[in-house]
C-alpha positions, 0 to 999 in steps of 0.5 A, a space after each residue: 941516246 938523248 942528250 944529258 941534262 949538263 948538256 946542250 945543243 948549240 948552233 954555230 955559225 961558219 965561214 969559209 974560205 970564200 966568205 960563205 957562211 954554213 950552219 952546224 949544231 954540236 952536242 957539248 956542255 958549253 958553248 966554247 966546247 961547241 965552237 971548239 968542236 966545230 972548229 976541230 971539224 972544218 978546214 983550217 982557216 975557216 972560222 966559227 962562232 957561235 950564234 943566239 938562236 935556240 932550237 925548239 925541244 922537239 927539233 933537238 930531239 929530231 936531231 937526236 945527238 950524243 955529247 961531242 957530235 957536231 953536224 953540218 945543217 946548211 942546205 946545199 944549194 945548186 948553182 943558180 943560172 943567172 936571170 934574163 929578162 
């Protein structure tokens, strides 16, 4: 189901209890509906806000997200040993 007219996907930015910061997108028809979906999704006491940055159409449709669907996008990363030189 595509996204309706009146609405949107917007990133948010996230921040963690450890101050690391992850990525979602949330289908909504505002930007404060966006944060405020996110916010019902993530841990109490982390935070989101929302960020400029706009996806391309053919991202969007990639995503293909139905109004007041909220995804995590951050790429999980494993830990990295530290260098010796």
């Amino acid at each position: 189901m595509a996204i309706p007219s009146d609405a949107g996907i917007y990133l948010v930015r996230v921040t963690t209890d450890d101050r690391e910061h992850q990525l979602w997108v949330a289908a909504a028809v505002s930007q404060d509906e966006a944060i405020n979906l996110v916010l019902r999704a993530i841990p109490e006491g982390w935070t989101a806000a929302p960020l400029s940055n706009k996806l391309k159409p053919a991202e969007i449709e990639a995503l293909n997200m139905k109004p007041g669907e909220v995804r995590e996008l951050t790429l999980k990363r494993p830990d990295r040993a530290p260098r010796t030189n």
